[in-house]
Steps between C-alpha positions, in 0.01 A plus 500: 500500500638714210784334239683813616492434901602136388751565314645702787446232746728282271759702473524552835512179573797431244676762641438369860621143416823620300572724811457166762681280260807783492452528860510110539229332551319218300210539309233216625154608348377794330081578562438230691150483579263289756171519588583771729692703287852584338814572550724693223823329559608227725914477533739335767828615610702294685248326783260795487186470248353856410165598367464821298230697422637761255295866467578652192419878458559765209527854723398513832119698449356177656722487742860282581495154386585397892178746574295278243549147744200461763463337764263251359745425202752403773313282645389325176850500425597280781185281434641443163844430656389232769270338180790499300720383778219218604515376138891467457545341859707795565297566830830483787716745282604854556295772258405838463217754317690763317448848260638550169421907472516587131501808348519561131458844323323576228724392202539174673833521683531384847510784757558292777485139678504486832488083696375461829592122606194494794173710521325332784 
């Protein structure tokens, strides 16, 4: 992967955790990765643990970051979720996959940031 599509990964990502932290919930983990995967950013508000997978894009010529999430992602995502889940004991709890959409333009600044709390 390029330094440049990295570097817009991470910014997304910042952007996406100030924007759940404003929005209230807590930050758990940030790229937390198993043998099945990772997730970009675990948080918790009140009883209900979330796991995002944030898509970062610069324009839409690829298509919407929400148009960028298969199928097969989603279901590694909630692989990753029940691993993580199994390995905090966390199993009888109440969670959720969700979407950080990101789009930044091309001098950096954020466009937009939409949250969707469940995706499954």
């Amino acid at each position: 992967m390029s330094t440049a599509r990295v570097r817009l990964g991470q910014r997304g990502e910042e952007l996406t955790a100030t924007e759940l932290s404003r929005r209230g919930y807590d930050i758990v983990a940030r790229n937390w990765r198993c043998q099945t995967g990772e997730v970009d950013i675990v948080a918790r508000r009140d009883s209900v643990w979330y796991f995002f997978e944030v898509r970062t894009r610069r324009g839409t010529e690829y298509g919407t970051p929400e148009e960028s999430l298969t199928a097969t992602k989603q279901q590694r995502m909630v692989d990753v979720a029940l691993t993580y889940l199994g390995k905090h004991d966390l199993l009888d709890l109440d969670w959720r996959i969700g979407l950080a959409a990101v789009e930044i333009d091309r001098r950096g600044q954020l466009v937009r940031l939409e949250l969707y709390e469940s995706i499954t």
